[in-house]
N, C-alpha and C positions, 0 to 999 in steps of 0.2 A: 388955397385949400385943395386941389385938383392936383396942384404939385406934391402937396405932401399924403397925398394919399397912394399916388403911384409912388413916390418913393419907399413908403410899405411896404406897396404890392411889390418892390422889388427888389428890398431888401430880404421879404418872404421868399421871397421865388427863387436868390440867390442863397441863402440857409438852406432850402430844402435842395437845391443842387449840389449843396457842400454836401447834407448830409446821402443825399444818396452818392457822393462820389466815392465817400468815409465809407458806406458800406457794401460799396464794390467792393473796394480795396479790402475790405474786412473778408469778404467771400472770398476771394482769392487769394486771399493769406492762408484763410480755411481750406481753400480748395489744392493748393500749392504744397501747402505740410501735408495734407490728408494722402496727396499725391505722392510722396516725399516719403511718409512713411509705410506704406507700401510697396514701394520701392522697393524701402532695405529689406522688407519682405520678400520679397520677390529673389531677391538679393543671396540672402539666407538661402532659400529653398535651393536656387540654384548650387547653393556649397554645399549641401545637403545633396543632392542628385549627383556633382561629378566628386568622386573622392578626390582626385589630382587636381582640385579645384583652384588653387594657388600657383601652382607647377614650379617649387621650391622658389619662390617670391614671398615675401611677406606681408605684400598689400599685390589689390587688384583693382583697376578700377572699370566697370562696362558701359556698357550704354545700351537704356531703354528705353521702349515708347513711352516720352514725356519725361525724359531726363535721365542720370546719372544717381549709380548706385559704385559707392568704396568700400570695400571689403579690407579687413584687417586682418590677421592673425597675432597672438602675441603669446607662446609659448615660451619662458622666462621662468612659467615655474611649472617644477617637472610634474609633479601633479593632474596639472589639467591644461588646456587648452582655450581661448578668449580671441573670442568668434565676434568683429565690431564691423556694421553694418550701416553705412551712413546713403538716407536718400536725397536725392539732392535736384529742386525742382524749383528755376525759377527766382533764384535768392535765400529760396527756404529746404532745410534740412531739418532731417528725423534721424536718429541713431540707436539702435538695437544692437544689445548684446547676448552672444550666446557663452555659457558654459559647460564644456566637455570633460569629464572627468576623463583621466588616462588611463588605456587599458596597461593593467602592470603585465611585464613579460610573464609568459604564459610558462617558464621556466620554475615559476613559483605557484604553480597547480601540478607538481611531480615530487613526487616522494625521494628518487633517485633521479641525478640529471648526470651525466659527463659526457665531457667531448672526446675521452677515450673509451677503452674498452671497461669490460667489468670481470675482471678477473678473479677465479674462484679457484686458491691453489694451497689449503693448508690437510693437513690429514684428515681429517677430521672437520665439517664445514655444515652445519645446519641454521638453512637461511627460509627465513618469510619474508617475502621482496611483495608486499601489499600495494594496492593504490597502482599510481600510472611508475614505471621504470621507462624514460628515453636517453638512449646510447647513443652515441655519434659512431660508436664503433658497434662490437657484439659482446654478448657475455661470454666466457671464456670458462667452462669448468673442469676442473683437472684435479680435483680433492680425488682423496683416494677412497676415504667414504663421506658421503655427501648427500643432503637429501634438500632439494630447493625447489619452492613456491614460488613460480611470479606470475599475481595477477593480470599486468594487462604491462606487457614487454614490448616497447620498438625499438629496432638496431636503426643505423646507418642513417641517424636524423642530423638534417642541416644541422654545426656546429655553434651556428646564432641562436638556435632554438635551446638552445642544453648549457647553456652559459650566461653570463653579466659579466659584462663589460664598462672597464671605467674608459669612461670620457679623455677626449683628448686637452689637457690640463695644459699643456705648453707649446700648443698651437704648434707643431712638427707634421702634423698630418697624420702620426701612427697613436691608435689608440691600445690602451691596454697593458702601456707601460709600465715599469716599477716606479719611474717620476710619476706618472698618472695616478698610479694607486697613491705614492707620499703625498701629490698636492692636493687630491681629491678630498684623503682623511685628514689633511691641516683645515681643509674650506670645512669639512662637515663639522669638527671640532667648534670651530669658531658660533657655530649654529646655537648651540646648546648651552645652557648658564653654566657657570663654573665649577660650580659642587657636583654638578650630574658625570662630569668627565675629570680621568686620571689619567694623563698625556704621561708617558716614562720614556725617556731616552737612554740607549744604550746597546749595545749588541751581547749582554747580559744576558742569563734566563730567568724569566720570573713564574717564583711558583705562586698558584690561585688559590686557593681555599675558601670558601663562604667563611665571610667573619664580617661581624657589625660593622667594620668603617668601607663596607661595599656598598650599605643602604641607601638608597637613593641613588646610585650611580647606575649612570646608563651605557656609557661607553669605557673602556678600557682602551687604551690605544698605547702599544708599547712599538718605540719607532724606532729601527736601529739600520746596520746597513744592510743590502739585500741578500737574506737567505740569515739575517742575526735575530737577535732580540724574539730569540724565543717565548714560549708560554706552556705552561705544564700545570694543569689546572685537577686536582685532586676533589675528590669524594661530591663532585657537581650535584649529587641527589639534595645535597642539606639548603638549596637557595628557598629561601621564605615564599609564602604565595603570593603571586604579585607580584614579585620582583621581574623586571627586565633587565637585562642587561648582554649587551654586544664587546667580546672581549676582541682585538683587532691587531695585528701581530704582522712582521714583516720576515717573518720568519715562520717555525713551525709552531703548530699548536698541538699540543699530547693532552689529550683528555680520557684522565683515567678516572670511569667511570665506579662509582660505589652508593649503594641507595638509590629510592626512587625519587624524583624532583614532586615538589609542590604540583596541585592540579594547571592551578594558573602562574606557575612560575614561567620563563623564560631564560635560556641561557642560548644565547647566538652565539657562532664564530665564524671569523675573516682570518684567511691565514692564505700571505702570499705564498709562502712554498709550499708547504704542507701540513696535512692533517692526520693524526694519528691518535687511535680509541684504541681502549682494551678495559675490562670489565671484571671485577673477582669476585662483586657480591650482586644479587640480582636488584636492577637498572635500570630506571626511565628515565627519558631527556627529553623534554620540548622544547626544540628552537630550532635553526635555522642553522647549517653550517654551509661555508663556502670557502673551496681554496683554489687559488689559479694552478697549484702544483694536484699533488694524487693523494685521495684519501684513500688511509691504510685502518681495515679493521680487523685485529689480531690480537689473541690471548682474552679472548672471550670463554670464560672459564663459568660464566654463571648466564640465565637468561637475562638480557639484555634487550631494551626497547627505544628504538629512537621513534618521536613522534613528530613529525614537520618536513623540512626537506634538507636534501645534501645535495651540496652542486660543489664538483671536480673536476676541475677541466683538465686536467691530468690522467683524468682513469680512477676506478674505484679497485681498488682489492682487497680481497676476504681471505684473511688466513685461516688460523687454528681459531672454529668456535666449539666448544667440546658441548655447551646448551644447548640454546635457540638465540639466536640472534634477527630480531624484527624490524623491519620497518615500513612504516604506517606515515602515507599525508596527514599533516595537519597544518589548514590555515591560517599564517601567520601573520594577516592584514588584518589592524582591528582598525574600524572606524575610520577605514579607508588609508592607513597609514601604515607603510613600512616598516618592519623593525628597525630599531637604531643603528646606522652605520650603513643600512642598505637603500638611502636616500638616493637618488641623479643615478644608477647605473645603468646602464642600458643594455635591453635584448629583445628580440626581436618578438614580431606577431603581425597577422596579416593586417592592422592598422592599430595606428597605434593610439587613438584615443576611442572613445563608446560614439558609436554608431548617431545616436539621438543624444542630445542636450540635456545636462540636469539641472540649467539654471536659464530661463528668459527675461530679460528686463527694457527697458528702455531709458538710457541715460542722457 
């Protein structure tokens, strides 16, 4: 009886050793992850304090009192930024992620941008230059009667800042190429469902018109060889409201302006060589133009209103406007997204994604 009572007692006394060993172990799991996840805390803040926090690496990994903290980066989509924070104590790991939206180049807060001069040389030349005007050059006026308004004018700004730049597309090391621009808008095309885009090949010119089988299309992309495959896009005022669309040209684009466009309409344009407006009946446009060559605005016969931005990395010049010829910022980021066709480019700003995080989680 003696015997089987200590054996009880010992097999008591052995369960409660188990269980307080089970709940060591348990506090230390606790204590380990809790550890763990403050870390990646700790982790964060420090990428948060130094900007060159990475020092173009894409992981980092440090060491802190009571273990290791990994840092990730994963910029893939040009959009934002994905900040992965792993703490790591003892066996056990915590993982935080941050999200940075991307600051868009600051080129798309300018009414007017070019990387050359802004030249003002027809007889006759009245301009309202509203909003921010940055030149990489200066303005240039030499009308013979001339009467010109600019808001808030900078010359002789870095030419990263007054531009977009395509990406280097076939890994040569030089960006900004003609191949760059062709592989760029093949990659974007592909993005987009099939009805929304009209791919035309040929070094043809194609003339534009608002007309019903443009509804619902979003991009235009006429691809020919460099400095062909024109576009000459007539009476732009008549696009329905709500309509977007980015017309993309490997050649010039002539948009001869008639009518005033819808409030919320859109008409962008891409045009590798060049850009050229002129205007007979009085004129509003909202959207977005961009040419690597020089935008020409001449035979402006009626007042006319661009609303949004023009970026020419070529130079801008103003010939004959016998009205007013205006232009006025307008934002053309809805819902944090690009016009179509101005997806991946890249230009410059003193960082390039927001400061603070608009997404924290723990994965």
């Amino acid at each position: 009886m003696a015997c089987l009572g200590l054996f009880v007692v010992l097999m008591l006394t052995a369960g409660f050793a188990l269980s307080l060993v089970s709940e060591l172990g348990n506090a230390q799991r606790f204590r380990n992850r809790t550890a763990a996840f403050w870390l990646a805390q700790a982790g964060l803040s420090r990428y948060l304090y130094e900007q060159d926090f990475f020092r173009g690496e894409e992981e980092r990994e440090i060491a802190l009192p009571g273990g290791r903290v990994r840092l990730s980066k994963d910029d893939s989509v040009t959009d934002r930024r994905v900040v992965s924070a792993t703490g790591l104590v003892k066996g056990s790991k915590r993982t935080i992620q941050l999200v940075f939206d991307a600051q868009y180049p600051e080129v798309f807060e300018n009414a007017l941008s070019t990387g050359g001069d802004l030249v003002i040389n027809g007889r006759r030349a009245v301009l309202a230059l509203n909003d921010r005007i940055r030149l990489s050059g200066q303005m240039r006026n030499t009308a013979r009667f001339a009467s010109v308004f600019a808001e808030d004018i900078r010359e002789g700004m870095n030419p990263g800042r007054v531009s977009l730049i395509y990406p280097d597309r076939n890994d040569n090391g030089r960006t900004d190429e003609f191949e760059d621009f062709l592989a760029h808008n093949r990659e974007l095309i592909q993005g987009y469902p099939q009805q929304e885009v009209a791919y035309i090949q040929g070094n043809n010119t194609l003339v534009l018109t608002p007309a019903s089988n443009l509804q619902g299309k979003k991009i235009v992309y006429v691809e020919g060889e460099e400095g062909q495959g024109d576009v000459v896009i007539q009476f732009g005022g008549a696009w329905d409201d709500g309509q977007q669309l980015t017309v993309i040209s490997t050649g010039d684009v002539t948009f001869n302006q008639g009518g005033a466009m819808a409030r919320d309409a859109r008409l962008n344009i891409i045009a590798w060589s060049g850009y050229k407006e002129s205007a007979v009946l009085p004129s509003e446009h909202h959207g977005l133009i961009m040419t690597k060559g020089m935008a020409r605005f001449n035979e402006i016969y009626d007042t006319s209103v661009t609303n949004g931005c023009v970026i020419a990395d070529g130079g801008i010049a103003v010939g004959e406007v016998w009205s007013t010829k205006t232009f006025n910022f307008l934002n053309l980021i809805r819902d944090g997204r690009l016009p179509p066709g101005f997806e991946g480019l890249i230009g410059t700003r003193t960082a390039g994604y927001r400061e603070r995080p608009n997404t924290w989680k723990e994965i």
